[in-house]
mmJSON file of the N, C-alpha and C atoms, coordinates in Angstrom:
{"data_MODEL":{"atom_site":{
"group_PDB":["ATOM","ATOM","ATOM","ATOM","ATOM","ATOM","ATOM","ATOM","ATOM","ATOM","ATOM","ATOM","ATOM","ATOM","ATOM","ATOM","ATOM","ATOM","ATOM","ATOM","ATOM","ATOM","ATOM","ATOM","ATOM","ATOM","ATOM","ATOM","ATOM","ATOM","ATOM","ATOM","ATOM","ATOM","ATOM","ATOM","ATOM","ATOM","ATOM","ATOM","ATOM","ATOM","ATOM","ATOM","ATOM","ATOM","ATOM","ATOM","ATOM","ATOM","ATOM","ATOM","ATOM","ATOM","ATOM","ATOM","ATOM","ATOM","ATOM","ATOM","ATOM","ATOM","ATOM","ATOM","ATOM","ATOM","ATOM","ATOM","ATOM","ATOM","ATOM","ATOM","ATOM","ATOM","ATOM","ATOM","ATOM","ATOM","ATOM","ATOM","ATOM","ATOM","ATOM","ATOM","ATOM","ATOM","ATOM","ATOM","ATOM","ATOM","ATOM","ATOM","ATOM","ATOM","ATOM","ATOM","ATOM","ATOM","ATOM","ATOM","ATOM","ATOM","ATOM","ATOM","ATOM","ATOM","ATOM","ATOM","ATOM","ATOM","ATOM","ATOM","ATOM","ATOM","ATOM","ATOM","ATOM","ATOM","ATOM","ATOM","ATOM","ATOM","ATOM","ATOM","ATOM","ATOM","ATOM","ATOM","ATOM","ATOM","ATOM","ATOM","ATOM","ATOM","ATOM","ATOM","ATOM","ATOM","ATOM","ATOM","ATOM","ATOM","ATOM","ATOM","ATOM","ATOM","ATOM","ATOM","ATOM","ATOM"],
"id":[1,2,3,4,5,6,7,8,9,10,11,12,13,14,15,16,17,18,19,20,21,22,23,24,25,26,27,28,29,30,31,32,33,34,35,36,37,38,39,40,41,42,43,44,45,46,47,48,49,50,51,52,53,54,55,56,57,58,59,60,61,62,63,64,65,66,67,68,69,70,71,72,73,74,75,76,77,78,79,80,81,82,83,84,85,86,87,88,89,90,91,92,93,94,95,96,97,98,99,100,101,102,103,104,105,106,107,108,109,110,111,112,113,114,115,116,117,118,119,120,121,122,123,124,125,126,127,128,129,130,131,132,133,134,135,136,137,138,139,140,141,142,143,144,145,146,147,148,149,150],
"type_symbol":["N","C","C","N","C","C","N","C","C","N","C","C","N","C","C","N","C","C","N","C","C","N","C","C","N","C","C","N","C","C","N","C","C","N","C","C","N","C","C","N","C","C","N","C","C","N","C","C","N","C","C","N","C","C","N","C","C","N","C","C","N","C","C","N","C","C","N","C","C","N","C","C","N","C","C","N","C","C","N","C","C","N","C","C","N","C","C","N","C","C","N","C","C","N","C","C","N","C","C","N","C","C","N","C","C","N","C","C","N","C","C","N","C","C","N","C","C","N","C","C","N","C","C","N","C","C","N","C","C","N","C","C","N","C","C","N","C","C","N","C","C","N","C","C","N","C","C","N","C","C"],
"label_atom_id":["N","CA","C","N","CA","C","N","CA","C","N","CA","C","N","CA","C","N","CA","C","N","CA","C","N","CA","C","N","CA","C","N","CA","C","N","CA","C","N","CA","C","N","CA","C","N","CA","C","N","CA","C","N","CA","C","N","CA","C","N","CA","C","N","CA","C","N","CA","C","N","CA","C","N","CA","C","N","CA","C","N","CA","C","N","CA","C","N","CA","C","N","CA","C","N","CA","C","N","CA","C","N","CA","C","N","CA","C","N","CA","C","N","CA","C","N","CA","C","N","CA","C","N","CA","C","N","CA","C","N","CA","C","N","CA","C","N","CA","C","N","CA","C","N","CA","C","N","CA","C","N","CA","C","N","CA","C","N","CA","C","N","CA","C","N","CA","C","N","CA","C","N","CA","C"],
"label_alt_id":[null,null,null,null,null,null,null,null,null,null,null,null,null,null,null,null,null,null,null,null,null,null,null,null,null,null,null,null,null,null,null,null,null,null,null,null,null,null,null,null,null,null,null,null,null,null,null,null,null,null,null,null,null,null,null,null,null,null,null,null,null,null,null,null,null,null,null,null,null,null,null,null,null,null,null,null,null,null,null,null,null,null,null,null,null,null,null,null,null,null,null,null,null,null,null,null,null,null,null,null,null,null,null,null,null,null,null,null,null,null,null,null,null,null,null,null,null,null,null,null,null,null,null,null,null,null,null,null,null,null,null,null,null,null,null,null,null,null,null,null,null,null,null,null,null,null,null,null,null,null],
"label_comp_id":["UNK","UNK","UNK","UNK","UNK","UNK","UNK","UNK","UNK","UNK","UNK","UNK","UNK","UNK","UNK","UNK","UNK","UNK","UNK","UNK","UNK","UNK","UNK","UNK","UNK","UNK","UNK","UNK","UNK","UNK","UNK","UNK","UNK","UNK","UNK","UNK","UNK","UNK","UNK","UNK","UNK","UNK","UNK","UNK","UNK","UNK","UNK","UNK","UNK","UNK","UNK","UNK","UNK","UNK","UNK","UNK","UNK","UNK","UNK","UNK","UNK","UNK","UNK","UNK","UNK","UNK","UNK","UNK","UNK","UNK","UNK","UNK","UNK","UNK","UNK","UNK","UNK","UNK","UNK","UNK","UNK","UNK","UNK","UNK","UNK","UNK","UNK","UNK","UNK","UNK","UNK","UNK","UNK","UNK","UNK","UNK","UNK","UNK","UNK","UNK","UNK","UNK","UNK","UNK","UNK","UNK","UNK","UNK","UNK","UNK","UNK","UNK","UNK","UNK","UNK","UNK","UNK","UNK","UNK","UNK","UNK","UNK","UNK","UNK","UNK","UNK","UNK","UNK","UNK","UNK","UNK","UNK","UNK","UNK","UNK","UNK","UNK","UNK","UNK","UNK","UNK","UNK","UNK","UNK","UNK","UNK","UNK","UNK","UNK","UNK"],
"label_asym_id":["A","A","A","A","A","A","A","A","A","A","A","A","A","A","A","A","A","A","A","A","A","A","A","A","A","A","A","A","A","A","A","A","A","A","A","A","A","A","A","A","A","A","A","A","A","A","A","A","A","A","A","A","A","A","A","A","A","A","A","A","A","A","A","A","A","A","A","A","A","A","A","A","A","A","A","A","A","A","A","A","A","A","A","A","A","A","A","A","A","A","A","A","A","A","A","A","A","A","A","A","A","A","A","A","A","A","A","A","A","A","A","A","A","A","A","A","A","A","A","A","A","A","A","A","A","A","A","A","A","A","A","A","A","A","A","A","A","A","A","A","A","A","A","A","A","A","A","A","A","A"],
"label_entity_id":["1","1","1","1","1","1","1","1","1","1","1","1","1","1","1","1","1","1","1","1","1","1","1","1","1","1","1","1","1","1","1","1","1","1","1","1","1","1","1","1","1","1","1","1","1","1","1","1","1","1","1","1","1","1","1","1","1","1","1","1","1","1","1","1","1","1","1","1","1","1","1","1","1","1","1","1","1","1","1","1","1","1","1","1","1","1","1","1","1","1","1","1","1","1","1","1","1","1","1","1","1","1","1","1","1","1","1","1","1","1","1","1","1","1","1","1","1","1","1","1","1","1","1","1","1","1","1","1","1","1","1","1","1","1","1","1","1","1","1","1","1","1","1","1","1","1","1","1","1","1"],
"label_seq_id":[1,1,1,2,2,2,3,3,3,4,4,4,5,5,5,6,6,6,7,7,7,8,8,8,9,9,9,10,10,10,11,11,11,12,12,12,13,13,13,14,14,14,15,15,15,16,16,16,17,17,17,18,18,18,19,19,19,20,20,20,21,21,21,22,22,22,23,23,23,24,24,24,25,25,25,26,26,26,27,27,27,28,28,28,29,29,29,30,30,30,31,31,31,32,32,32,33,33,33,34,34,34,35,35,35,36,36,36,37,37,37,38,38,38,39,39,39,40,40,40,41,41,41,42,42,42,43,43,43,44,44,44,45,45,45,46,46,46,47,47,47,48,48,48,49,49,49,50,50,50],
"pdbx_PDB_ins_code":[null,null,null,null,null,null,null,null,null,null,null,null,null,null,null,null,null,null,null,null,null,null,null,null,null,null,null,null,null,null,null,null,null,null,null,null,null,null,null,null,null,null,null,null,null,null,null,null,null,null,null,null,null,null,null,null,null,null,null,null,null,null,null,null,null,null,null,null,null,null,null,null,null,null,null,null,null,null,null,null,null,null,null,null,null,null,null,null,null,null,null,null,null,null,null,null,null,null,null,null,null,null,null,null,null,null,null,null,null,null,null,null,null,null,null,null,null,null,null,null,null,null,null,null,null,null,null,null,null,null,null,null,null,null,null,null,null,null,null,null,null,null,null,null,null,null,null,null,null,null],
"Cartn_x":[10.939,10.681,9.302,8.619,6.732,6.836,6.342,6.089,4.364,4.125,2.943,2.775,1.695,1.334,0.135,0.776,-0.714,-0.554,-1.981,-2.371,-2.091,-0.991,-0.382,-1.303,-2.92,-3.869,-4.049,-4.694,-5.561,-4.391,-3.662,-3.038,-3.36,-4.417,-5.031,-3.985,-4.126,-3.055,-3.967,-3.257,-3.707,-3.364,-2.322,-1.972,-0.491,-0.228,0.762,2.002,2.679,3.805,4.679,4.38,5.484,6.546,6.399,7.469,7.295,8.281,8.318,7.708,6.465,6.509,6.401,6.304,6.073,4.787,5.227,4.071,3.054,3.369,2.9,1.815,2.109,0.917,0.303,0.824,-0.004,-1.302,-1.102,-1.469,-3.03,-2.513,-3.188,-4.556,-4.098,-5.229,-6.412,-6.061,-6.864,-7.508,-7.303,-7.762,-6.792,-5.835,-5.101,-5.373,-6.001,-7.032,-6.973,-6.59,-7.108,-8.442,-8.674,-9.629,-10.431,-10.082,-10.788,-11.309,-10.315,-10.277,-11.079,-10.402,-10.925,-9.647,-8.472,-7.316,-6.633,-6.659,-5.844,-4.345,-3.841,-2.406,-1.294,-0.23,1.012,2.478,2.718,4.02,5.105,5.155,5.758,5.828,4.186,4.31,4.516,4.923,5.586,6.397,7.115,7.619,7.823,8.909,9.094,10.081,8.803,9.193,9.383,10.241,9.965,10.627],
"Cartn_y":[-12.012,-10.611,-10.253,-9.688,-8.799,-7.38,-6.929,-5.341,-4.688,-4.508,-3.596,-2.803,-2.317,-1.631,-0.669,0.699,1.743,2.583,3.209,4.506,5.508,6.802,7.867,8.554,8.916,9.539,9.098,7.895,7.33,6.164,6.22,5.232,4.113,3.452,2.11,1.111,-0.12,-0.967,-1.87,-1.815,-2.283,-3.65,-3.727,-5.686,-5.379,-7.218,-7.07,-8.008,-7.866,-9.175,-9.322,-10.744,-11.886,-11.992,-11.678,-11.731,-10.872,-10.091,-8.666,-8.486,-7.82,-7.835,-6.064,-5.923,-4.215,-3.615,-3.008,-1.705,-1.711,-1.548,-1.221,-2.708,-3.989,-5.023,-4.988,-4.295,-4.161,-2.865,-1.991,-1.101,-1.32,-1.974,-2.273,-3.554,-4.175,-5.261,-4.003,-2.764,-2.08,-0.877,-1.041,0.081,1.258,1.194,2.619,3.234,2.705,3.335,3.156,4.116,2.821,2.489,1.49,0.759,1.407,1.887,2.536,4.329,4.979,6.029,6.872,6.169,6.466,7.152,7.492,8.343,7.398,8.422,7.91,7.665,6.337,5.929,6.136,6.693,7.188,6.523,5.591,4.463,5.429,6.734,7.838,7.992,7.94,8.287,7.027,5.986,4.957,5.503,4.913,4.802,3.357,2.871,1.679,1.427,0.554,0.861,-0.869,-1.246,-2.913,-2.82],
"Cartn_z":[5.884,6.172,5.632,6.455,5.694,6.132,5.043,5.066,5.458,5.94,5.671,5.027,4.139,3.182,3.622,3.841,4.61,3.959,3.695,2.824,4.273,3.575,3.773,4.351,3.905,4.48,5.841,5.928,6.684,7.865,7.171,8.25,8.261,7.588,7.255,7.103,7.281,6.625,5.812,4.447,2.848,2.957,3.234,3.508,4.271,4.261,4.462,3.546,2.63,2.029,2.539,2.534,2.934,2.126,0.522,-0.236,-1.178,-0.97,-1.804,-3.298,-3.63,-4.758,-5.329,-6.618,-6.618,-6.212,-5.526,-5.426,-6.09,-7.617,-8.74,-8.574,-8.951,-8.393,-7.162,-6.317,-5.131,-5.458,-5.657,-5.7,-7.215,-8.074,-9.111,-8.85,-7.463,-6.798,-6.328,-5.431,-4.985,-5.701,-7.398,-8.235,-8.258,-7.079,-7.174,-5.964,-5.382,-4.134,-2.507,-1.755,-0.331,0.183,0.354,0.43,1.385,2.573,3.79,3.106,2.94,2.589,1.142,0.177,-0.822,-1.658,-0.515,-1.54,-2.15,-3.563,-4.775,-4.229,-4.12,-3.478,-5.372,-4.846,-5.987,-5.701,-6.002,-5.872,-5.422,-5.354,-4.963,-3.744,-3.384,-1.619,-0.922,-1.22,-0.022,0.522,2.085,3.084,3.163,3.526,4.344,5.105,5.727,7.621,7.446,8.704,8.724,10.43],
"occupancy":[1.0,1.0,1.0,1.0,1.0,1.0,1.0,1.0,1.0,1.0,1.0,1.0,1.0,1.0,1.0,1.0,1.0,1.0,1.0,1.0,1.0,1.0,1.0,1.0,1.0,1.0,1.0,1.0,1.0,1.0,1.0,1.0,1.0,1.0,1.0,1.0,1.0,1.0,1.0,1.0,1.0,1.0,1.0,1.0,1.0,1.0,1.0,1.0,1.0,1.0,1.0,1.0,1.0,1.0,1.0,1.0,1.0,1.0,1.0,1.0,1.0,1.0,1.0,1.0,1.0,1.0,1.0,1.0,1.0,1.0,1.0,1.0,1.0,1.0,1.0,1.0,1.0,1.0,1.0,1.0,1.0,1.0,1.0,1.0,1.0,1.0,1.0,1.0,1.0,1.0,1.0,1.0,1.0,1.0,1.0,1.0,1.0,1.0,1.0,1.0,1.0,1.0,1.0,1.0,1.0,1.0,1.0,1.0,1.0,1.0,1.0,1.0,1.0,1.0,1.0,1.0,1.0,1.0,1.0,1.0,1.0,1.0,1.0,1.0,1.0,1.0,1.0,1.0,1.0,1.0,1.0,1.0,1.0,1.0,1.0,1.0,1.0,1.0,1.0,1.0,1.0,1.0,1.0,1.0,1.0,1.0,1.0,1.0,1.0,1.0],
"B_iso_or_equiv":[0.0,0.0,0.0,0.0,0.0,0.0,0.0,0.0,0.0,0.0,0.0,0.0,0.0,0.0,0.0,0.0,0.0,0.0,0.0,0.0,0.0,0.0,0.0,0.0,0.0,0.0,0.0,0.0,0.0,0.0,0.0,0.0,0.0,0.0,0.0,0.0,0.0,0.0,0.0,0.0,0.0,0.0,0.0,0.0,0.0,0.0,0.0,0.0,0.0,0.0,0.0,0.0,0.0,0.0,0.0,0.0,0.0,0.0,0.0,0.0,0.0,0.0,0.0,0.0,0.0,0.0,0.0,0.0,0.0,0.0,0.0,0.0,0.0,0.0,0.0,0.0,0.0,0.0,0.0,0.0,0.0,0.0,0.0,0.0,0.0,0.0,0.0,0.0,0.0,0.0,0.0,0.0,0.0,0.0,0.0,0.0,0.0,0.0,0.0,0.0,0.0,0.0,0.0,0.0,0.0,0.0,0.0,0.0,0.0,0.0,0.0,0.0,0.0,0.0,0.0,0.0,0.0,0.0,0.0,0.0,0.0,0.0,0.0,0.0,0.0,0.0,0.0,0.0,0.0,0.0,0.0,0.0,0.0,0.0,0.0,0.0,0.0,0.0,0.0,0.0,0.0,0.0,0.0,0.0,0.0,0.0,0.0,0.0,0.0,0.0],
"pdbx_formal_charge":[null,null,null,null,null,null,null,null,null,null,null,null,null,null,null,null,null,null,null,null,null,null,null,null,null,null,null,null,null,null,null,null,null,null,null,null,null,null,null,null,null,null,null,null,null,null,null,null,null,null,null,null,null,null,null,null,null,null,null,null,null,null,null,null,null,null,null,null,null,null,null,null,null,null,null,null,null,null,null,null,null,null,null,null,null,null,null,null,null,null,null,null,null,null,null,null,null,null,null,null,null,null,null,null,null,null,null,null,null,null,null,null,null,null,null,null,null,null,null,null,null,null,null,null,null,null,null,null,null,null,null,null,null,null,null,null,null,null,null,null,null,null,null,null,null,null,null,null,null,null],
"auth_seq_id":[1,1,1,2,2,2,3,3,3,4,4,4,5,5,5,6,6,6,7,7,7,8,8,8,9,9,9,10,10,10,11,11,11,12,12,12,13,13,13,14,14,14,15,15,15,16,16,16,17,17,17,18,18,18,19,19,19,20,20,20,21,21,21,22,22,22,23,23,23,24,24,24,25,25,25,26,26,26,27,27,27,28,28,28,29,29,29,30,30,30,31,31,31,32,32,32,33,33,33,34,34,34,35,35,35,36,36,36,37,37,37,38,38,38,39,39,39,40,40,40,41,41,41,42,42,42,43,43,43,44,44,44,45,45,45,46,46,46,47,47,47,48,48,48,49,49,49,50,50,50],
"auth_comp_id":["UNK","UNK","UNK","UNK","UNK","UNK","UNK","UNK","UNK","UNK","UNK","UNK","UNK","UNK","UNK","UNK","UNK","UNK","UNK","UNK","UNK","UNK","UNK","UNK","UNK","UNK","UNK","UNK","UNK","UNK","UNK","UNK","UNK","UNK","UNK","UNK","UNK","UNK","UNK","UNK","UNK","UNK","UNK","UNK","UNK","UNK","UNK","UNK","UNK","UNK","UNK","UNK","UNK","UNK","UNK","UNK","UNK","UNK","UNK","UNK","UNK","UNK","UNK","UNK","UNK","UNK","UNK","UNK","UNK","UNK","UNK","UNK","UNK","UNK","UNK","UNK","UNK","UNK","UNK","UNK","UNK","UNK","UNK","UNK","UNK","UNK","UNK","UNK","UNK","UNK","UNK","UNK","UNK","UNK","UNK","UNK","UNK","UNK","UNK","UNK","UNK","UNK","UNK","UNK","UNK","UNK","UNK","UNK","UNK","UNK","UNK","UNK","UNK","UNK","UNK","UNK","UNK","UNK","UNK","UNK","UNK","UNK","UNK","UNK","UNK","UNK","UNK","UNK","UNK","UNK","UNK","UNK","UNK","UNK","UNK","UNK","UNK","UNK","UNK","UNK","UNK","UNK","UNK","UNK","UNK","UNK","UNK","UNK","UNK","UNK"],
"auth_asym_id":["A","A","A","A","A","A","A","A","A","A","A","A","A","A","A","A","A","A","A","A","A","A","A","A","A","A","A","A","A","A","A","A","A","A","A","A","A","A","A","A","A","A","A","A","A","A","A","A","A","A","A","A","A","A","A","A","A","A","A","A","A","A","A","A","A","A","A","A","A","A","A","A","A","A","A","A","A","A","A","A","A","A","A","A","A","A","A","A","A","A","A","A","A","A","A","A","A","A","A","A","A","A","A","A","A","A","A","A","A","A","A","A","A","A","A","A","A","A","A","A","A","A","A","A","A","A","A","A","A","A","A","A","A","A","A","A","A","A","A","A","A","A","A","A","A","A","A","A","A","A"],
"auth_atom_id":["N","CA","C","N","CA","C","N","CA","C","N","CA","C","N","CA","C","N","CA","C","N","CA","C","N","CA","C","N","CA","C","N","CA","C","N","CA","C","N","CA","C","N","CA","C","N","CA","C","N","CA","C","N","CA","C","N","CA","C","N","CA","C","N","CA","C","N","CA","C","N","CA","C","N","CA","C","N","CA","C","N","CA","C","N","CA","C","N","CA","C","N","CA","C","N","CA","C","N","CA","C","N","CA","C","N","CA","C","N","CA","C","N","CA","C","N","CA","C","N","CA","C","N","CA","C","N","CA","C","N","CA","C","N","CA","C","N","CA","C","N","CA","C","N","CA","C","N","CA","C","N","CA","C","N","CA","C","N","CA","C","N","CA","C","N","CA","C","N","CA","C","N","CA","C"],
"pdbx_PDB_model_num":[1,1,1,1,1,1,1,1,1,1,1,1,1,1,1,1,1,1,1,1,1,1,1,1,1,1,1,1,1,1,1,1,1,1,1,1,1,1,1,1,1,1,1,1,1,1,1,1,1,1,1,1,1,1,1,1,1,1,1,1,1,1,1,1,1,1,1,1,1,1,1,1,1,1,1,1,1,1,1,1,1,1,1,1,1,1,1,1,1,1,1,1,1,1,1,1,1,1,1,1,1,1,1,1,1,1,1,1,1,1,1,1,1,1,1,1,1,1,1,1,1,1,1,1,1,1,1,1,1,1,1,1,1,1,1,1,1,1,1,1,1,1,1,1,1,1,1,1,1,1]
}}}
């Protein structure tokens, strides 16, 4: 199973995992940040979709 990972603003997609890991390390590779956008991403505002 892979998830995609998109900032809430922008709709961007951040990555995608193949094997589930937290948020919290995902989020901590990109500063906190989405990469396209610039908005501050909050382990709060996920959604997941599969």
């Amino acid at each position: 199973m892979s998830v995609d990972v998109n900032c809430g603003k922008c709709g961007e997609k951040i990555t995608t995992m193949k094997m589930l890991k937290s948020i919290k390390d995902v989020l901590k590779h990109y500063d906190n940040k989405c990469p396209m956008c610039g908005q501050k991403l909050s382990t709060t505002d996920f959604v997941f979709d599969n």
